[in-house]
RONUKE-333353 format. One record per residue (C-alpha): residue number from 1; residue in three letters; chain; z, y, x. Coordinates in Angstrom, 1 decimal. Example, Ala and Ser with C-alpha at 12.3 -4.5 7.8 and 13.67 -1.06 7.14 Angstrom:
! RONUKE-333353
NODE  seq  type  mol       w       v       u
NODE    1   ALA    A     7.8    -4.5    12.3
NODE    2   SER    A     7.1    -1.1    13.7
//
This chain:
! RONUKE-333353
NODE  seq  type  mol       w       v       u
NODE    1   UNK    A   -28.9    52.7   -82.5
NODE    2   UNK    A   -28.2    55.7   -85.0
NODE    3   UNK    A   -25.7    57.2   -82.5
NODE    4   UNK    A   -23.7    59.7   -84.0
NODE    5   UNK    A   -24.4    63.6   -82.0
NODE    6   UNK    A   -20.8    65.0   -82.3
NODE    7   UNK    A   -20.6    68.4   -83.2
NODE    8   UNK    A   -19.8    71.1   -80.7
NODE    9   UNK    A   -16.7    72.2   -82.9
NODE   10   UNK    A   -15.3    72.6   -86.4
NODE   11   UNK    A   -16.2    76.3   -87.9
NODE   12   UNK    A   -19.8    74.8   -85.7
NODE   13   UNK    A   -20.0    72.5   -88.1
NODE   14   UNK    A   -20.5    75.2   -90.7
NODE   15   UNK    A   -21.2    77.3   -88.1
NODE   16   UNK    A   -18.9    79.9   -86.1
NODE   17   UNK    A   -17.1    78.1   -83.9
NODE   18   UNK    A   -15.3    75.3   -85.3
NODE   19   UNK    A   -10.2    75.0   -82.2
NODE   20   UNK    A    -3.8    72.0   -81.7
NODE   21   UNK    A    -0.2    70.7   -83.8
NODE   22   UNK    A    -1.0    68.8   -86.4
NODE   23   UNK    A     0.4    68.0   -89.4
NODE   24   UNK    A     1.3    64.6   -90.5
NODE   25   UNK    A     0.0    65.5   -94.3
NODE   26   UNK    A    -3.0    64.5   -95.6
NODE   27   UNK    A    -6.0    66.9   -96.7
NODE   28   UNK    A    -4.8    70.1   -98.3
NODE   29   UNK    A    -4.4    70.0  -102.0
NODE   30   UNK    A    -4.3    72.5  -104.6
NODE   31   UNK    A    -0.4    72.9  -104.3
NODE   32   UNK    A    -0.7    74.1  -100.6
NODE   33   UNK    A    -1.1    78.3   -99.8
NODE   34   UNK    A    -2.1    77.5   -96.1
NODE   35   UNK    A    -4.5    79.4   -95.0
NODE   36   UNK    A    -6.6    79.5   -91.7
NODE   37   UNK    A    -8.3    82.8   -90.2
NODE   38   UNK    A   -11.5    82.5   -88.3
NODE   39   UNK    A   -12.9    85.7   -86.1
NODE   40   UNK    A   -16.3    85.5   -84.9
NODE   41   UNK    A   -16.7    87.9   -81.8
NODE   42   UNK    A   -20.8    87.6   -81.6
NODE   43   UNK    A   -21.4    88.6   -77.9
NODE   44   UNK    A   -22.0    87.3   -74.8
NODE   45   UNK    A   -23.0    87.9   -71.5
NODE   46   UNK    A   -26.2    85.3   -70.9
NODE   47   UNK    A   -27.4    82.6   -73.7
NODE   48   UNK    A   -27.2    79.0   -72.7
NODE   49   UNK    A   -30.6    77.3   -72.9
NODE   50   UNK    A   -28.4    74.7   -75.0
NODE   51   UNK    A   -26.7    76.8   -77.5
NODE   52   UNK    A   -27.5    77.5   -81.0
NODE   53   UNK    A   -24.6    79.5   -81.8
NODE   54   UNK    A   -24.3    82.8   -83.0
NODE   55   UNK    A   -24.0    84.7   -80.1
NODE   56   UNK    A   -25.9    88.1   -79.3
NODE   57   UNK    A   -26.6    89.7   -75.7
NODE   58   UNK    A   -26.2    93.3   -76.0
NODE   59   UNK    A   -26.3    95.9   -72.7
NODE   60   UNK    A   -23.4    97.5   -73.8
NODE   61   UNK    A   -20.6    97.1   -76.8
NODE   62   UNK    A   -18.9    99.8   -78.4
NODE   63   UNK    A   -15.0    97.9   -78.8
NODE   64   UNK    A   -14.0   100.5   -81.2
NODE   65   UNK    A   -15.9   100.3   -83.4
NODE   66   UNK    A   -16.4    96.7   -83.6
NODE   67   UNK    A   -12.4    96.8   -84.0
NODE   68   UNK    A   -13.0    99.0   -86.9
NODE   69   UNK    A   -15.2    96.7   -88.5
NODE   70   UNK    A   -13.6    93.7   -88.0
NODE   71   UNK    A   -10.3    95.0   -89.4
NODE   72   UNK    A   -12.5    96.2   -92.3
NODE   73   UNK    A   -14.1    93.4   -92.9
NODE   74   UNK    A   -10.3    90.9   -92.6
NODE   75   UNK    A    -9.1    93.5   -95.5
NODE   76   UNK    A   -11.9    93.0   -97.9
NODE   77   UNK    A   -11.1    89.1   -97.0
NODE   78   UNK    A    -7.4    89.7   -97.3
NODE   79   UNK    A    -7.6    91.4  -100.6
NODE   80   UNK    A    -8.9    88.3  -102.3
NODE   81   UNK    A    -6.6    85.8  -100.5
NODE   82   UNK    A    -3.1    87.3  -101.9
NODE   83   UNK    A    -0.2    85.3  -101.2
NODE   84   UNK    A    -1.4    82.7   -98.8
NODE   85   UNK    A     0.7    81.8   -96.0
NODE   86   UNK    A    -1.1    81.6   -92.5
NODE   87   UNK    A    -1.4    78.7   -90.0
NODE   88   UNK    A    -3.7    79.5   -87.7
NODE   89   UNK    A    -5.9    82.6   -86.4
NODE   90   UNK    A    -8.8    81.3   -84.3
NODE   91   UNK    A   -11.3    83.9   -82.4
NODE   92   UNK    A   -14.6    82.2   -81.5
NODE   93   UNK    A   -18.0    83.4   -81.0
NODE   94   UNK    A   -19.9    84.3   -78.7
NODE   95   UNK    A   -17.4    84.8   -75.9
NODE   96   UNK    A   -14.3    86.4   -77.3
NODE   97   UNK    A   -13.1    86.4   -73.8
NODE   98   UNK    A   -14.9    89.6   -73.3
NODE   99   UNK    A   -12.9    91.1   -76.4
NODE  100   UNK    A   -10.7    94.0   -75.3
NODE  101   UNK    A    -7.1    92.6   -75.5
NODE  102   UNK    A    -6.4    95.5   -78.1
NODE  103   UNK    A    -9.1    94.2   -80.4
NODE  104   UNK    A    -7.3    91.0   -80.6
NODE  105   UNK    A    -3.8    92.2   -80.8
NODE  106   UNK    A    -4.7    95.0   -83.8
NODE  107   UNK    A    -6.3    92.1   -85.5
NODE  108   UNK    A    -3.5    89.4   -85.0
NODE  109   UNK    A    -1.5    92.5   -86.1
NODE  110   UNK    A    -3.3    93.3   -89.4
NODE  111   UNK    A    -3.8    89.0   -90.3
NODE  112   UNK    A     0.1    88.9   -90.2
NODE  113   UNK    A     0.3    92.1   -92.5
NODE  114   UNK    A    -2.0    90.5   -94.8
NODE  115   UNK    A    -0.5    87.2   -95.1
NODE  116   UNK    A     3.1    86.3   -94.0
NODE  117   UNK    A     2.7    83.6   -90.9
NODE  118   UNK    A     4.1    80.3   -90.2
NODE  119   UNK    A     6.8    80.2   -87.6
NODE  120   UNK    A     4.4    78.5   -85.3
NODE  121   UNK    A     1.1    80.0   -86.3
NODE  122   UNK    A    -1.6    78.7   -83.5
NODE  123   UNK    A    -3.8    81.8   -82.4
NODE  124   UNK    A    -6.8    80.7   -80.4
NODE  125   UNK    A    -9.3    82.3   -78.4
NODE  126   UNK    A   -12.2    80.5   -76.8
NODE  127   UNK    A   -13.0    81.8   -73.0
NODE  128   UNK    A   -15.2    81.6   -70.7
NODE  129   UNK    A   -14.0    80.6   -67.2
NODE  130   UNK    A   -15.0    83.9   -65.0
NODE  131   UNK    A   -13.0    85.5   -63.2
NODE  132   UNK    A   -13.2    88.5   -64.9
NODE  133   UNK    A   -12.1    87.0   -68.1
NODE  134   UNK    A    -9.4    85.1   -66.4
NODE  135   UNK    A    -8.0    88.9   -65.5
NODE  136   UNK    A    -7.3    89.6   -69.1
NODE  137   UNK    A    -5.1    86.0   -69.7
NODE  138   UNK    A    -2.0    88.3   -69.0
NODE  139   UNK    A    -3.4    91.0   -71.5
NODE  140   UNK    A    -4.4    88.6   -74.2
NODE  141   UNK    A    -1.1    86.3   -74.4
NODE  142   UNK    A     1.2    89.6   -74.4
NODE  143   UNK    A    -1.6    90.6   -78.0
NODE  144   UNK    A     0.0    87.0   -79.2
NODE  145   UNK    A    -2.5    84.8   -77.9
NODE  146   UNK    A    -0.8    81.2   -77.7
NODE  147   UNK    A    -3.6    78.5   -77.0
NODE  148   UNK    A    -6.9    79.1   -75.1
NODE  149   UNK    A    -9.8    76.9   -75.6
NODE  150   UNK    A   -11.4    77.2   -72.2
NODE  151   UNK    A   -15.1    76.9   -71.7
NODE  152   UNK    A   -15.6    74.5   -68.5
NODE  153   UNK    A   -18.6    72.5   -69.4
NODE  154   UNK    A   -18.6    70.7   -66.2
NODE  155   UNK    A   -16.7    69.8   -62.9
NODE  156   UNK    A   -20.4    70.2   -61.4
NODE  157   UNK    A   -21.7    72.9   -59.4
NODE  158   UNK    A   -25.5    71.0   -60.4
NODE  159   UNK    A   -24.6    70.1   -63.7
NODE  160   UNK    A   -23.3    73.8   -64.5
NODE  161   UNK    A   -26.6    75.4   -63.2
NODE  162   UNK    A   -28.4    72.7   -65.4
NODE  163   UNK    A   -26.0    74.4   -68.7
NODE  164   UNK    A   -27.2    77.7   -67.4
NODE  165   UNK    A   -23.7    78.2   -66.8
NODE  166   UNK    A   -22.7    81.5   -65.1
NODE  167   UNK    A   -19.7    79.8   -63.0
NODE  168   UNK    A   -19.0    77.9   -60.4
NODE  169   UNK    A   -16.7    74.7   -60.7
NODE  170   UNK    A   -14.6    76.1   -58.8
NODE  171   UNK    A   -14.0    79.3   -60.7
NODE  172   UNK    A   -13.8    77.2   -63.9
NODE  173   UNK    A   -10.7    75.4   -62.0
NODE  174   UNK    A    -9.3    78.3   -61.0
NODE  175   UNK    A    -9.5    80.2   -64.7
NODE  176   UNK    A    -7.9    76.8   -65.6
NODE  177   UNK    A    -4.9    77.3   -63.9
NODE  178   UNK    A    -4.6    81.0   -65.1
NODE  179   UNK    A    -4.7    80.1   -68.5
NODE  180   UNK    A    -2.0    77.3   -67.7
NODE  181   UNK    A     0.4    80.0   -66.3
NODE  182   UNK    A     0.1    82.6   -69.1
NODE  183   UNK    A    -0.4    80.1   -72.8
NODE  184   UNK    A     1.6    77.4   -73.3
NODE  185   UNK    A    -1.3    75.4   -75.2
NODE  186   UNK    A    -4.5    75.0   -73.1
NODE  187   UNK    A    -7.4    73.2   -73.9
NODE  188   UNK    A   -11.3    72.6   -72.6
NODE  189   UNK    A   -14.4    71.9   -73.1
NODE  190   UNK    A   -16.8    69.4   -71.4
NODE  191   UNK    A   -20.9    68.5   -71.9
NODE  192   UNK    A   -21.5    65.1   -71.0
NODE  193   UNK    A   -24.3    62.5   -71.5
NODE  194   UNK    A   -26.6    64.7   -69.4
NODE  195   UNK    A   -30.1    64.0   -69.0
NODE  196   UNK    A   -30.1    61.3   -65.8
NODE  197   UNK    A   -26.1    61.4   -65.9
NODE  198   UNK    A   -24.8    57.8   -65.1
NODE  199   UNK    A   -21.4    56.0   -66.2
NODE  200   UNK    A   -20.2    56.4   -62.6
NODE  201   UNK    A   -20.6    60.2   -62.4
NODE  202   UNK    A   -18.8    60.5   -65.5
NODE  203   UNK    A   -16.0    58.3   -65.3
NODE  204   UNK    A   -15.4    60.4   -61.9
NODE  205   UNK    A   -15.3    63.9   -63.3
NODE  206   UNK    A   -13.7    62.6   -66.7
NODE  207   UNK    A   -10.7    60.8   -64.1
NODE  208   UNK    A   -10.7    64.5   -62.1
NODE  209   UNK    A   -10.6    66.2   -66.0
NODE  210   UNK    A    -8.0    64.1   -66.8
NODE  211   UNK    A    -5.8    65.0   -64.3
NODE  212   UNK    A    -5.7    68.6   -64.6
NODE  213   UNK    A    -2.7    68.8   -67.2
NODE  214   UNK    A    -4.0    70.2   -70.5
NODE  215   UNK    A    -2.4    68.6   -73.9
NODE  216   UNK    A    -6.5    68.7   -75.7
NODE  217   UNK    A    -9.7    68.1   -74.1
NODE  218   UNK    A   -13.0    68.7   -76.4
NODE  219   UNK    A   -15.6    66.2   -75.0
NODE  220   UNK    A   -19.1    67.0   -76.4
NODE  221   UNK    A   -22.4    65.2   -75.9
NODE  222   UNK    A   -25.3    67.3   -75.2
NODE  223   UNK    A   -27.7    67.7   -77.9
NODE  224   UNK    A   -30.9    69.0   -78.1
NODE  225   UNK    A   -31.0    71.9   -81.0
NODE  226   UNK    A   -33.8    73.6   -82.7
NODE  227   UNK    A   -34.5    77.3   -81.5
NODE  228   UNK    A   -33.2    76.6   -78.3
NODE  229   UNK    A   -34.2    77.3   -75.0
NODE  230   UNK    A   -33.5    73.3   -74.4
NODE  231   UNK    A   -35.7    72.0   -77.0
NODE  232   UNK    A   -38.6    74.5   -75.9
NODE  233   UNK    A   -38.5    71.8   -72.6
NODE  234   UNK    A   -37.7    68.7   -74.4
NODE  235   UNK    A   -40.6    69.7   -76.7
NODE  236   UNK    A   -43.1    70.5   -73.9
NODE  237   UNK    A   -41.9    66.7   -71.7
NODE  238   UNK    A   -40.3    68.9   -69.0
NODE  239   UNK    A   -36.7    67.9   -70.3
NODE  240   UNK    A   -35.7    64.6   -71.2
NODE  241   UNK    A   -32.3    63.4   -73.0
NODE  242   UNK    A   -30.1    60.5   -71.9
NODE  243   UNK    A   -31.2    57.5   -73.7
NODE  244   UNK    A   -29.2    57.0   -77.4
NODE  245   UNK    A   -27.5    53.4   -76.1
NODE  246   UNK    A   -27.0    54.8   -72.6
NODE  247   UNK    A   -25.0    57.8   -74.4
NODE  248   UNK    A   -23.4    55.3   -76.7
NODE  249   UNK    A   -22.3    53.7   -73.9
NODE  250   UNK    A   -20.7    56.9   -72.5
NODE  251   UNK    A   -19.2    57.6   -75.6
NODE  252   UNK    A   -17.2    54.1   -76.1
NODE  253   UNK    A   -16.3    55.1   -72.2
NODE  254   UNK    A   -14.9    58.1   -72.8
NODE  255   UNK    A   -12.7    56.9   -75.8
NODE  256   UNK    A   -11.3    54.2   -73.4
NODE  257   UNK    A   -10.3    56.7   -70.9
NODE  258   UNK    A    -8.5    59.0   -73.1
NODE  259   UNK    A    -6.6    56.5   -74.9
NODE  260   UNK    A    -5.2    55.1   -71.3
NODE  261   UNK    A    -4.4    58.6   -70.4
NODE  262   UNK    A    -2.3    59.4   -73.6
NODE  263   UNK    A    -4.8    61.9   -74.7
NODE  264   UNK    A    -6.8    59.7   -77.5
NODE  265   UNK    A    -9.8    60.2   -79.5
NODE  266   UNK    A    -8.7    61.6   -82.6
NODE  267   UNK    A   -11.7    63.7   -83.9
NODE  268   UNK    A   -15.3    62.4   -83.2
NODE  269   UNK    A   -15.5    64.6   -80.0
NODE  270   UNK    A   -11.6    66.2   -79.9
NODE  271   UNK    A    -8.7    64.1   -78.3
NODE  272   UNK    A    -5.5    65.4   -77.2
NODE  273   UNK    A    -1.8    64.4   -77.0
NODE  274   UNK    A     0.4    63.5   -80.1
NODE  275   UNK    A     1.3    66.7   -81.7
NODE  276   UNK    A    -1.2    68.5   -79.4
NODE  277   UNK    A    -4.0    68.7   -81.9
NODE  278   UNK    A    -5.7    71.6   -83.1
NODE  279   UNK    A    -4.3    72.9   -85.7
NODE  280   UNK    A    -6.9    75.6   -87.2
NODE  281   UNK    A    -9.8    72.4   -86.7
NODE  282   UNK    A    -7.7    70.3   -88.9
NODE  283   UNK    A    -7.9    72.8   -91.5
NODE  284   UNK    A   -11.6    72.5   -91.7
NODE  285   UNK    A   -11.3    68.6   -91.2
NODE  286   UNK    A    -8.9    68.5   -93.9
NODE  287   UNK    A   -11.1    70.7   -96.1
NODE  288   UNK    A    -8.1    73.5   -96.6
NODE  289   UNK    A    -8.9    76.7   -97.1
NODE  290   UNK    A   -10.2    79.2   -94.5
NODE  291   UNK    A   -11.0    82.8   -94.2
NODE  292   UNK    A   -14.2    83.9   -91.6
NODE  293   UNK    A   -14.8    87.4   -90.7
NODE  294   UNK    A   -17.1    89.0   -88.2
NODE  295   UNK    A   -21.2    88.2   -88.2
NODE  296   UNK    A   -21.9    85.0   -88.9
NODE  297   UNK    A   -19.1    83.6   -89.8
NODE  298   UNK    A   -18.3    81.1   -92.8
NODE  299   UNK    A   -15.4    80.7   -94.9
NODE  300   UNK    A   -13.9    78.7   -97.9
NODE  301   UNK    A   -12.2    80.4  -100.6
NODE  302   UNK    A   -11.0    79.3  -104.0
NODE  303   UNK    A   -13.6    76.8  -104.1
NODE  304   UNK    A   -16.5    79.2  -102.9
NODE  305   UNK    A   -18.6    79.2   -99.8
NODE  306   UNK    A   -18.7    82.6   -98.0
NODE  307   UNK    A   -21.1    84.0   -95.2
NODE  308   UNK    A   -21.4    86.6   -93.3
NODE  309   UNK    A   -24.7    88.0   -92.0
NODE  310   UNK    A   -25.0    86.8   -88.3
NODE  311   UNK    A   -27.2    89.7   -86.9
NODE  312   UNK    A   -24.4    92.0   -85.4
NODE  313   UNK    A   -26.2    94.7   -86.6
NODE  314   UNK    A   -27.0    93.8   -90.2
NODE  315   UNK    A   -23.7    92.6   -90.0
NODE  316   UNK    A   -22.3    96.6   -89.7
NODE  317   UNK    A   -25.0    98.1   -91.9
NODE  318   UNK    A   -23.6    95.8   -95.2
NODE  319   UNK    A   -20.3    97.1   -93.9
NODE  320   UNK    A   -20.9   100.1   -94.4
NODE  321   UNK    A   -22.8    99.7   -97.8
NODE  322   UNK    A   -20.4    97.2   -99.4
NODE  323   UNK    A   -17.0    97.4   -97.4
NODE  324   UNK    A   -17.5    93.6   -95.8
NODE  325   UNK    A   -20.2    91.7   -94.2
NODE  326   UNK    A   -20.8    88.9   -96.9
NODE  327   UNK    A   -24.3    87.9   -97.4
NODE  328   UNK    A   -23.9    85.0   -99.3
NODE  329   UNK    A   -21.0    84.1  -101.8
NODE  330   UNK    A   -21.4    80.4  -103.9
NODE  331   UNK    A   -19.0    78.7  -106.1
NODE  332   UNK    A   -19.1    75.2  -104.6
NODE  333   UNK    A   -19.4    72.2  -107.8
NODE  334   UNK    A   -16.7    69.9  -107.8
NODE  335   UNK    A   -19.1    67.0  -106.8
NODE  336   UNK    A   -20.3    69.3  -103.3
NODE  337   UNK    A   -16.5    70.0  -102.7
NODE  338   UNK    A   -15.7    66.1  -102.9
NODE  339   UNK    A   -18.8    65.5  -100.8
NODE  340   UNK    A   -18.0    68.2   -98.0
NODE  341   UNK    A   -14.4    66.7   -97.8
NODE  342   UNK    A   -15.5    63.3   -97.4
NODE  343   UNK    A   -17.8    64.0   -94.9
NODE  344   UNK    A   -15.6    66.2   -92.9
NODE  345   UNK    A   -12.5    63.5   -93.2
NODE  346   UNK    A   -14.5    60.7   -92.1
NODE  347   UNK    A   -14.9    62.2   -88.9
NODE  348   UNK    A   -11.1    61.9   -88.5
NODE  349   UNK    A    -9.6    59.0   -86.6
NODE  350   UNK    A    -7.1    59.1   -89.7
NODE  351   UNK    A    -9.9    59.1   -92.2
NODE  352   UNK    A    -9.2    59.6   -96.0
NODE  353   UNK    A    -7.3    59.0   -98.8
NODE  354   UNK    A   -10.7    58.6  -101.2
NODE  355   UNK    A    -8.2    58.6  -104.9
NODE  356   UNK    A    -6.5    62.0  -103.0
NODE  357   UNK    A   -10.0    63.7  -102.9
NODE  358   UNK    A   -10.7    62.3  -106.5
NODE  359   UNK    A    -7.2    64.0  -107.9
NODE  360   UNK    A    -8.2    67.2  -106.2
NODE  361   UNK    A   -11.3    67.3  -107.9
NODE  362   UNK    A   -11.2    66.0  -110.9
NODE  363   UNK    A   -13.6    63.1  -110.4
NODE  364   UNK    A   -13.7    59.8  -111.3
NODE  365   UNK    A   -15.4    58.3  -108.3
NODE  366   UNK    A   -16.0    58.9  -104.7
NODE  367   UNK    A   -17.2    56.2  -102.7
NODE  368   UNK    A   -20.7    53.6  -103.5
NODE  369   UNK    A   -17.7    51.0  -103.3
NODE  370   UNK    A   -20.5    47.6  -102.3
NODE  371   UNK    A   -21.9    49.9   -99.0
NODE  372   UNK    A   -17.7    50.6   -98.4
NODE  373   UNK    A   -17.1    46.8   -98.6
NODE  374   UNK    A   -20.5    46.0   -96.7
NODE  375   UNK    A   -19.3    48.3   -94.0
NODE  376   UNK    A   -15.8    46.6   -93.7
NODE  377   UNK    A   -17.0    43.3   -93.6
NODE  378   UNK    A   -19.1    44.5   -91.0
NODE  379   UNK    A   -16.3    46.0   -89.5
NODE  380   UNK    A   -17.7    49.6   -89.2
NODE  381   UNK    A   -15.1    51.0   -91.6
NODE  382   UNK    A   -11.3    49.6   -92.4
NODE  383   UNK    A    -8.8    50.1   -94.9
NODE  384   UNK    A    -5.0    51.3   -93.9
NODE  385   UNK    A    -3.4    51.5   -97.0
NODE  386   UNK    A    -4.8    53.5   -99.0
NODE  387   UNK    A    -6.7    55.5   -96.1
NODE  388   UNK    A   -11.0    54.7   -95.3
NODE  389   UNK    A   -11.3    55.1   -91.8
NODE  390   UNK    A   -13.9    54.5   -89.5
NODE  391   UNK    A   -13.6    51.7   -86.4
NODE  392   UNK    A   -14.6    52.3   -83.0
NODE  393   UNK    A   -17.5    50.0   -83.5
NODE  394   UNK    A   -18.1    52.7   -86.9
NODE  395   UNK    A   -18.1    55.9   -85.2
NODE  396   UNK    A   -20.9    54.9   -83.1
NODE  397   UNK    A   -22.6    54.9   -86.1
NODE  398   UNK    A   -20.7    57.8   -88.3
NODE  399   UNK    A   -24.0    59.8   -89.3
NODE  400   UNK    A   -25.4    55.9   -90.8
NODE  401   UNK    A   -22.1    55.8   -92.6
NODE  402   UNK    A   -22.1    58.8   -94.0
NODE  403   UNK    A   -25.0    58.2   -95.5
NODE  404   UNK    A   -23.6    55.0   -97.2
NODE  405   UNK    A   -20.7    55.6   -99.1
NODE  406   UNK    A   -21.0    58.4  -100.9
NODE  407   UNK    A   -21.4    57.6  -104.5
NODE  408   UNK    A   -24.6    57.6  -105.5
NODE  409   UNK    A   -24.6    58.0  -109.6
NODE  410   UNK    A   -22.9    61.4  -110.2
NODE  411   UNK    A   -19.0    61.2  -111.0
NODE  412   UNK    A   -17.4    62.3  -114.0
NODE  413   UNK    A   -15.3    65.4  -113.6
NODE  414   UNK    A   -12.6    66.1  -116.0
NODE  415   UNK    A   -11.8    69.4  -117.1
NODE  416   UNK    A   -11.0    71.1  -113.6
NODE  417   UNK    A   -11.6    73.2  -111.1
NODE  418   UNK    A   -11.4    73.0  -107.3
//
């Protein structure tokens, strides 16, 4: 079975750290001036034998001037985005947790100078669970923090020294509730499908998870990524990964679970309540526009990929040669645009409108329309007026299908640009 691996977030999936209201509309079009902010804060305090993210262990970090160059690095961004209205402000990394509440609130300060915010603009930071971090929830919600995305991983004490996890489940409960007193959106993150991890022992912690109150829950499968410390063992036979169906299995499980609990599957690996969703993810999902600062982070503007470098410190030195931290800057065609926002939509549970994505980019075609119609009849994929959408039988099987429908002859594009 080609089960799909879900991502670990959104900005992951084009790699900072991809974060909950969510609009009714579908994917952004060329009329809209929303615009979502992504902050990568590179640092943390250990590196998880599973994580291929860009985050950086450093003895000691100078917050000044790190606030200095992110601020210079959101202007040079800024200055090319004039006019846009913001939606969302998300801070990943790394652990942004360890960010001095200062840092955060001058640069929630400058992104609101920049652009004029929506009345309900979602600002998110992603934490780790110590109790160290947990002492700066009252710090970082009076800097306009309103939603934390709290890094659990597991209700395990094993499991949690498996994830090289530097908490114990109990501290990752008790970080919980803090966050619950000072934001009034919480959400969390759990690894599942561990190697050896049966249905029973995660029906048990996903019942305990389920109960703990949060409007979101981000529910990842482990994978095994290159460069890690996790495929180093995998690769020597001293770590082995649950088997596909068995995780498959999990997955269906899961989906089941949160659907009974009010807290569905709506993203491949995100579920949450109705009108609970994240907002700044949805951006990326929807293929809308988005600004990333700090090292390593990626952005869309205007039709153009943007990345910054990811070492922190080649990240300063172009700073300080060329006033931001871009290392790469490509127009995307209109035919890579269309595919990007297919492939993104798909992994909605709302799918795509395919003639919407055509409109916004001047093509004739999207879809190989024979593999779509093979796929519904097999009931992997279903129509809903004029929305593609995967089933629950098809998002077993979503990196398969994506591979299926795209067009395969070139579209026409009109006279346009995205």
């Amino acid at each position: 079975m080609n089960f799909v691996r879900p991502e670990r977030s959104a900005q992951r999936v084009v790699e900072g750290r991809l974060p909950e209201r969510a609009s009714t509309s579908l994917s952004t079009n060329d009329g809209d001036n929303s615009l979502a902010l992504y902050i990568h804060w590179p640092f943390c305090v250990s590196k998880c034998p599973y994580c291929d993210f860009n985050s950086h262990v450093r003895d000691s970090i100078d917050q000044p001037a790190w606030r200095d160059a992110l601020l210079a690095d959101l202007a040079h961004e800024a200055a090319l985005l004039p006019g846009r209205r913001l939606t969302s402000i998300f801070f990943g990394g790394g652990t942004p947790s360890l960010m001095d509440p200062a840092t955060a609130g001058a640069l929630i300060d400058a992104a609101t100078s920049h652009w004029p915010a929506a009345h309900d603009v979602e600002i998110t930071l992603e934490a780790n669970p110590s109790s160290v971090e947990a002492a700066r929830f009252a710090d970082l919600a009076a800097a306009g923090i309103n939603r934390v995305s709290l890094g659990l991983q597991s209700l395990d004490d094993q499991a949690l020294a498996f994830l090289g996890r530097a908490h114990l489940a109990t501290e990752g409960l008790a970080a919980l509730d803090v966050a619950q007193r000072h934001f009034g959106r919480v959400s969390f993150d759990l690894i599942y499908a561990l190697p050896g991890q049966s249905a029973a022992e995660w029906e048990a912690m996903l019942a305990r998870a389920l109960a703990l109150g949060t409007g979101h829950l981000s529910l990842y499968q482990l994978t095994i990524e290159p460069g890690t410390r996790f495929a180093a063992l995998h690769a020597a036979g001293k770590l082995k990964p649950l088997d596909t169906d068995e995780a498959a299995d999990l997955f269906e499980l899961t989906g089941a679970m949160t659907a009974t609990a009010g807290i569905p599957l709506y993203e491949i690996s995100n579920h949450a309540r109705p009108g609970q969703e994240s907002r700044h993810n949805l951006t990326y999902w929807r293929y809308g526009d988005y600004a990333g600062i700090g090292p390593g982070a990626h952005g869309r503007r205007l039709g153009a990929r943007t990345v910054r470098h990811r070492k922190p410190e080649n990240f300063l030195s172009a700073l300080a040669r060329n006033g931001h931290g871009i290392v790469e800057e490509a127009p995307l065609s209109l035919i890579e645009g269309a595919d990007e926002a297919l492939v993104m939509g798909l992994r909605l549970v709302e799918g795509i409108d395919p003639q919407a994505i055509c409109r916004r980019f001047g093509l004739d075609r999207l879809l190989d329309d024979r593999a779509v119609a093979r796929l519904v009849a097999s009931g992997h994929l279903e129509w809903m007026g004029e929305r593609l959408r995967t089933t629950p039988a098809g998002r077993l099987l979503l990196d398969h299908i994506l591979g299926q429908v795209a067009d395969p002859q070139p579209p026409s594009a009109v006279t346009r640009s995205a």
